[in-house]
TIPA-764017 format. One record per residue: residue in three letters; residue number from 1; x, y, z of N, C-alpha, C, CB in turn. Coordinates in steps of 0.2 Angstrom, whole numbers, plus 2048, in hexadecimal, padded with zeros to 3 digits. Glycine has a CB too. Layout:
residues N
  residuo  num  n_u  n_v  n_w  ca_u  ca_v  ca_w  c_u  c_v  c_w  cb_u  cb_v  cb_w
      ALA  NUM    X    Y    Z     X     Y     Z    X    Y    Z     X     Y     Z
...
***
This chain:
residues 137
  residuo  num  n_u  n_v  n_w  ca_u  ca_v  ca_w  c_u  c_v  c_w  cb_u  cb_v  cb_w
      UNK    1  F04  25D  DAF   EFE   25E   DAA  EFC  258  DA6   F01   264   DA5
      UNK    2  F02  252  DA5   EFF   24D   DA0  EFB  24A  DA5   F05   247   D9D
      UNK    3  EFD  248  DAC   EFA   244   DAF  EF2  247  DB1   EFE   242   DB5
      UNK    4  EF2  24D  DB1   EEB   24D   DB1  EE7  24F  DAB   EE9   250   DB6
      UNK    5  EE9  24E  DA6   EE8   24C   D9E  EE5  246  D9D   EEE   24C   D9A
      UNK    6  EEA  240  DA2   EE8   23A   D9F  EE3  237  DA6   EEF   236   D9B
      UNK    7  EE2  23D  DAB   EDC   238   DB0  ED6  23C  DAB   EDC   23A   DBC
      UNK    8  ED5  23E  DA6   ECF   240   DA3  ECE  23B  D9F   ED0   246   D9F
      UNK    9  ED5  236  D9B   ED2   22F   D99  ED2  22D  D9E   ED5   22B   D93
      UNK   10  ED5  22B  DA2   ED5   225   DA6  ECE  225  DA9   EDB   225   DAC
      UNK   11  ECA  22D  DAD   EC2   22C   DAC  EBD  228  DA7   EBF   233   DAC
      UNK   12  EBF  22B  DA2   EBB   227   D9D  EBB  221  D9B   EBC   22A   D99
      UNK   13  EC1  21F  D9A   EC3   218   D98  EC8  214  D9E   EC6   218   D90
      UNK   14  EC2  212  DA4   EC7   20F   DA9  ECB  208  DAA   EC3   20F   DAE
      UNK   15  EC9  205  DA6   EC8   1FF   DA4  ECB  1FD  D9C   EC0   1FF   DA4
      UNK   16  ED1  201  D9E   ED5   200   D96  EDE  1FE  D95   ED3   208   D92
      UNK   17  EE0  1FA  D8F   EE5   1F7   D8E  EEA  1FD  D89   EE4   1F0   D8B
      UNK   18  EEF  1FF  D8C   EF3   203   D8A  EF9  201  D87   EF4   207   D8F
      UNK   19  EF9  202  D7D   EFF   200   D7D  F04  205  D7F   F00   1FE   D78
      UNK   20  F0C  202  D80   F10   206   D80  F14  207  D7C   F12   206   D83
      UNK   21  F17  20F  D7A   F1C   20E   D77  F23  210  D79   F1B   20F   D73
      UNK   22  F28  211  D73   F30   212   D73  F30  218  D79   F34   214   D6B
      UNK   23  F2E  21D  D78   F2E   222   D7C  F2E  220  D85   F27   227   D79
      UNK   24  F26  21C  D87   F23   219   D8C  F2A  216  D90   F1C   214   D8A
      UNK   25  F2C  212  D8A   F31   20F   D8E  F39  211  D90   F32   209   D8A
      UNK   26  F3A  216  D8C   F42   217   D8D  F44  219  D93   F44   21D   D88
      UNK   27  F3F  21C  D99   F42   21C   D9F  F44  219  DA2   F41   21F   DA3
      UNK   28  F43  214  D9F   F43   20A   DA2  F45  208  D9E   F3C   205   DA2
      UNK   29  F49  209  D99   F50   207   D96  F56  209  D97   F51   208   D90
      UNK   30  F54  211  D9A   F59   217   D9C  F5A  213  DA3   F55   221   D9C
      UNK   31  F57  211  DA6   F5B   20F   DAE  F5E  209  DAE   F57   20E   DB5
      UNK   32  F57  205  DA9   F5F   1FD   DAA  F65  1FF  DA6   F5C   1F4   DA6
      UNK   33  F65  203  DA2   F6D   203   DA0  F72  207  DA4   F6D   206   D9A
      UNK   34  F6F  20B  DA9   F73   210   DAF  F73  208  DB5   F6C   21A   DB3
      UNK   35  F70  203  DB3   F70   1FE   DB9  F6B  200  DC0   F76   1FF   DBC
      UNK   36  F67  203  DBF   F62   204   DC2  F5D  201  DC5   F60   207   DBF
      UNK   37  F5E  1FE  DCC   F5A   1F6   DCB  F51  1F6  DCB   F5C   1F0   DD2
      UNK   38  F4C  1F2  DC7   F48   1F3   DC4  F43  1F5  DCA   F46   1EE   DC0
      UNK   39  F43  1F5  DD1   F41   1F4   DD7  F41  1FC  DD6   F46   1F0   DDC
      UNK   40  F44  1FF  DD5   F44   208   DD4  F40  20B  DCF   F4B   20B   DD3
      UNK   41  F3C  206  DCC   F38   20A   DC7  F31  208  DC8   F3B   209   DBF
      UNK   42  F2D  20E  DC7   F28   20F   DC9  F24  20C  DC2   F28   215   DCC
      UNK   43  F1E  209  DC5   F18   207   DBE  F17  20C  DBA   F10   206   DC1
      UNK   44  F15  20B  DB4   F10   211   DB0  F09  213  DB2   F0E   20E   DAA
      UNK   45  F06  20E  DB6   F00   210   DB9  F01  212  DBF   EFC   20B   DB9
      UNK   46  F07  213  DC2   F07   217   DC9  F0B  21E  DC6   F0B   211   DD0
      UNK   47  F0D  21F  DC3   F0F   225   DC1  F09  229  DBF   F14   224   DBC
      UNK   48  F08  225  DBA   EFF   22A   DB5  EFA  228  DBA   EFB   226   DAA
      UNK   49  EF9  226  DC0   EF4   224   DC5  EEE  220  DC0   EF0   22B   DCA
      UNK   50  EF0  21C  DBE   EEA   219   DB9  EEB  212  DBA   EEB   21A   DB1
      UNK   51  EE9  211  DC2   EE9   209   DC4  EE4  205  DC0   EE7   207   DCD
      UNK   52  EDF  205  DBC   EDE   200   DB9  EDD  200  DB2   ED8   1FE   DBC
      UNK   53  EE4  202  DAF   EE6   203   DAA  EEC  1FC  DA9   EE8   20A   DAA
      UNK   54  EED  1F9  DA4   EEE   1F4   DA1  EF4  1F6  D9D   EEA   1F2   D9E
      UNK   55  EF9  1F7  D9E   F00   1FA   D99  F07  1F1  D97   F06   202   DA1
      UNK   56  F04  1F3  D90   F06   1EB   D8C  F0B  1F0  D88   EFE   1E4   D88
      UNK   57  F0E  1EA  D83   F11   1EE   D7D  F0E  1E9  D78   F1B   1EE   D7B
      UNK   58  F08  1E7  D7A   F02   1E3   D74  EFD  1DF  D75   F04   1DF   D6F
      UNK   59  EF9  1E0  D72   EF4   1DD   D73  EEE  1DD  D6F   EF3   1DE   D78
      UNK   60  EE9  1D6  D71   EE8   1D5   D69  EE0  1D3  D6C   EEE   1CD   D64
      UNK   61  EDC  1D8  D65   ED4   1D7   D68  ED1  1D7  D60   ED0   1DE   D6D
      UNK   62  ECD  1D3  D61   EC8   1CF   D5C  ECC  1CA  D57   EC4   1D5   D56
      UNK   63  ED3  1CB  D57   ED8   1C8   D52  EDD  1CD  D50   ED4   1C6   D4D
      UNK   64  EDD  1D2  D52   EDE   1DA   D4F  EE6  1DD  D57   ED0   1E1   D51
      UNK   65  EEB  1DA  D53   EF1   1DE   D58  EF0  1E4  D58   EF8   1DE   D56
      UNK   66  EF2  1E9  D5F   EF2   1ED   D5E  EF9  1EE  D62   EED   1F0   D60
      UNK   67  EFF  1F2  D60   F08   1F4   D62  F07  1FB  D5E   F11   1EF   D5D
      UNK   68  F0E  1FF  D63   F10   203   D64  F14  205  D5C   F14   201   D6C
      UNK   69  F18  1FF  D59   F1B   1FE   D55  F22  202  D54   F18   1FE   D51
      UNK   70  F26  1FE  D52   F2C   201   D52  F2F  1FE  D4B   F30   1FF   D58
      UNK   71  F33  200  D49   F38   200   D43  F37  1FC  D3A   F3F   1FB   D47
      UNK   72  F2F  1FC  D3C   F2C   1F9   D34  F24  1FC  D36   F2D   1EE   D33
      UNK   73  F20  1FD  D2F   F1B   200   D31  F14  1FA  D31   F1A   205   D2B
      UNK   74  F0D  1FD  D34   F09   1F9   D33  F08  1F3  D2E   F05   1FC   D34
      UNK   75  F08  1F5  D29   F07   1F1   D24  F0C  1ED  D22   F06   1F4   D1F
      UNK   76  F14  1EB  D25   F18   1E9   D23  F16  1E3  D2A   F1F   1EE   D23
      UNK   77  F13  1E5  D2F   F15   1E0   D35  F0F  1DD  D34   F17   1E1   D3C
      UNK   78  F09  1DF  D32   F03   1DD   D2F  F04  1D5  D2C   F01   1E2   D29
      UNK   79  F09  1D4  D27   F0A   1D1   D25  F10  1CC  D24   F0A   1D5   D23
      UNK   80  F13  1CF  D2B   F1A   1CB   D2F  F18  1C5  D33   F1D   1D1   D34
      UNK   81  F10  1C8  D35   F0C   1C4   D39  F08  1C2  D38   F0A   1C5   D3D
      UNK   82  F05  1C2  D32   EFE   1C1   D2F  EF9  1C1  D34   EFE   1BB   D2A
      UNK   83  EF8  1C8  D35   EF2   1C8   D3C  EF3  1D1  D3A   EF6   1C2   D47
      UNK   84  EEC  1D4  D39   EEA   1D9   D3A  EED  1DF  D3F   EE5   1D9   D3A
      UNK   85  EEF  1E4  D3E   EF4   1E8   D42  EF2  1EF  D41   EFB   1E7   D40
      UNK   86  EF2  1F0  D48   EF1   1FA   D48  EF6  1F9  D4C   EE9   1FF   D4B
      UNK   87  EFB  201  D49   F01   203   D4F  EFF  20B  D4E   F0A   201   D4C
      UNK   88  F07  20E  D52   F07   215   D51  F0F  216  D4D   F05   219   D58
      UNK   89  F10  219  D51   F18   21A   D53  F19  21D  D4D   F1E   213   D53
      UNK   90  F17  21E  D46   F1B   220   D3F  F16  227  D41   F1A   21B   D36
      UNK   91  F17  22C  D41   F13   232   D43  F0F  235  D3D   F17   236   D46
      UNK   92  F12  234  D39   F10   236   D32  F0E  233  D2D   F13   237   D30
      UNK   93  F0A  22C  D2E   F07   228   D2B  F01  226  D30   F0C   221   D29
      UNK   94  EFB  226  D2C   EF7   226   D2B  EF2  222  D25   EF9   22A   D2B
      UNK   95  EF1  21B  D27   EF0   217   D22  EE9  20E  D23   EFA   214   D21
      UNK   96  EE7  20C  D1E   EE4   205   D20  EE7  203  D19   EDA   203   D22
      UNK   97  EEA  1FD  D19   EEB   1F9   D14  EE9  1F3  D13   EEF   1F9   D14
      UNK   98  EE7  1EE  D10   EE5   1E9   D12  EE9  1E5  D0C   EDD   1E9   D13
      UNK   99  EE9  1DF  D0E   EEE   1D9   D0B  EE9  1D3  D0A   EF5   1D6   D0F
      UNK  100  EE7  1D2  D05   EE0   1CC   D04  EE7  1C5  D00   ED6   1D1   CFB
      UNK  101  EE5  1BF  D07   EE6   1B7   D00  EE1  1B4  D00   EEE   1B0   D01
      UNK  102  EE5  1AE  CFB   EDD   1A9   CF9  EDA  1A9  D04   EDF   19D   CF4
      UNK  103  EDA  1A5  D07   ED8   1A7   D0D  ED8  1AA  D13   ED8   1A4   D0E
      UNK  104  EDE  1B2  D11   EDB   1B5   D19  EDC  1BD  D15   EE1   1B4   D22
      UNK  105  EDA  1C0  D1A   EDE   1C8   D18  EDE  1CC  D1F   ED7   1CD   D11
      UNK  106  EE2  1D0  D1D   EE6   1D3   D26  EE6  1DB  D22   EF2   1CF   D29
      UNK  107  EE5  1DD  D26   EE7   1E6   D25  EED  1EB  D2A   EDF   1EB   D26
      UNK  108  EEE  1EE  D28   EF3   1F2   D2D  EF1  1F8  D2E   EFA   1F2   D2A
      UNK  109  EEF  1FB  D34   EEE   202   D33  EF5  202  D37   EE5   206   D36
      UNK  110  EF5  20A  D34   EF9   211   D37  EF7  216  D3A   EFC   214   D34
      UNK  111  EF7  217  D3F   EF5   21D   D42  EFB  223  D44   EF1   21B   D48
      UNK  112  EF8  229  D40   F00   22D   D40  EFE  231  D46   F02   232   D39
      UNK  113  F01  231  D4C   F00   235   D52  EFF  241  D4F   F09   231   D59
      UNK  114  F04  23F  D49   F07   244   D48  F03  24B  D43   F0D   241   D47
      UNK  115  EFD  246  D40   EFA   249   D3A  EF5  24E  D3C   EF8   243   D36
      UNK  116  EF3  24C  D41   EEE   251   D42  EEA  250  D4C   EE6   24F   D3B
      UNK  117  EEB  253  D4F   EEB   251   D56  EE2  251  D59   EF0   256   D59
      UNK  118  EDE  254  D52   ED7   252   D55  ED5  24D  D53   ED2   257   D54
      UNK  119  EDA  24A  D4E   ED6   243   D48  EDA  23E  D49   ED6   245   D3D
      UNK  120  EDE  23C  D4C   EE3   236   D4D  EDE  231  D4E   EE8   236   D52
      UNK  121  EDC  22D  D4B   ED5   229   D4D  ED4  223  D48   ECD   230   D4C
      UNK  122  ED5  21C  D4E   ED3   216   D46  ECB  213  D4A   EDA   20C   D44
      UNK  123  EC8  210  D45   EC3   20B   D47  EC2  205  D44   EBD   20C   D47
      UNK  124  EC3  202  D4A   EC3   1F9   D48  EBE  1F6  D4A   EC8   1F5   D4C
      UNK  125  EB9  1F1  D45   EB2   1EF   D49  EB3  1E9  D48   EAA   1F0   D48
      UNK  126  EB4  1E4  D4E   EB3   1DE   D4D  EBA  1DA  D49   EAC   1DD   D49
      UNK  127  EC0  1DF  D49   EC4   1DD   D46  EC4  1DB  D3E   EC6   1D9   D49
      UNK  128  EBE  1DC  D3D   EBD   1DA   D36  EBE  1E0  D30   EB5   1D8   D36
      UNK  129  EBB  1E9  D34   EBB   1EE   D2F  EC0  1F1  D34   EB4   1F0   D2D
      UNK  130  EC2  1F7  D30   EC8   1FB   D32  EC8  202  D2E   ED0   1F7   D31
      UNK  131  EC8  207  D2F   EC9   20E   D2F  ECB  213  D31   EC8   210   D2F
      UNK  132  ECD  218  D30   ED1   21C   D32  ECF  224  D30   ED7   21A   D31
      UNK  133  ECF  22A  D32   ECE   231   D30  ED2  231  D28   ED2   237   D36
      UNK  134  ED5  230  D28   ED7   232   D20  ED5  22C  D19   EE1   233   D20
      UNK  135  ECF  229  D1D   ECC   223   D17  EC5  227  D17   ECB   219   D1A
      UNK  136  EC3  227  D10   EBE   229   D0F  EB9  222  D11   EBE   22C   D08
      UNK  137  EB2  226  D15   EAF   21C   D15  EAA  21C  D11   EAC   218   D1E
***
């Protein structure tokens, strides 16, 4: 059922960079730690049939990271990197923040997979502006 869930995006957006996250990967932690040699494990794109899909753990457009994130929130790595950041991972946050100095300013969104499953939704234009469903604009 997922897989033919996700050839409905993959119609739509054929031509797209998938981050991954903790979840994506753990069957691919789960074997190399059983010793499992890597030769036995199959792509992400050949599993979900989404050959011209792009599966990174990041990557970075207009100036604007986009991760999976793990063990600190957007705004914390926003700032870790001084380079604007949208993640997910915290399910329950939901956020843009922004950090202004005398010469740059970065924002951190959060996207909370968990908060509402018709609205989980940011927009980024030009890496310059950033929003999300729970910002009034």
């Amino acid at each position: 059922a997922a897989i033919e869930c996700v050839a409905q995006w993959h119609d739509t957006f054929p031509d797209s960079c998938v981050t991954l996250g903790n979840h994506d990967r753990l069957p691919g932690r789960k074997a190399n730690t059983a010793g499992i040699p890597t030769r036995w494990i199959r792509a992400y794109e050949d599993v979900l049939e989404t050959p011209s899909w792009d599966f990174v753990l990041r990557t970075v457009i207009d100036g604007v990271q986009y991760i999976h994130g793990e063990g600190v929130t957007a705004r914390t790595q926003a700032l870790r990197d001084m380079q604007s950041t949208v993640q997910g991972h915290r399910h329950t946050e939901c956020y843009v923040e922004w950090k202004v100095g005398a010469e740059k300013r970065v924002f951190g969104m959060q996207l909370g997979v968990g908060l509402d499953k018709d609205k989980s939704c940011g927009i980024i234009i030009d890496g310059e502006f950033a929003a999300n469903e729970m910002m009034p604009l």
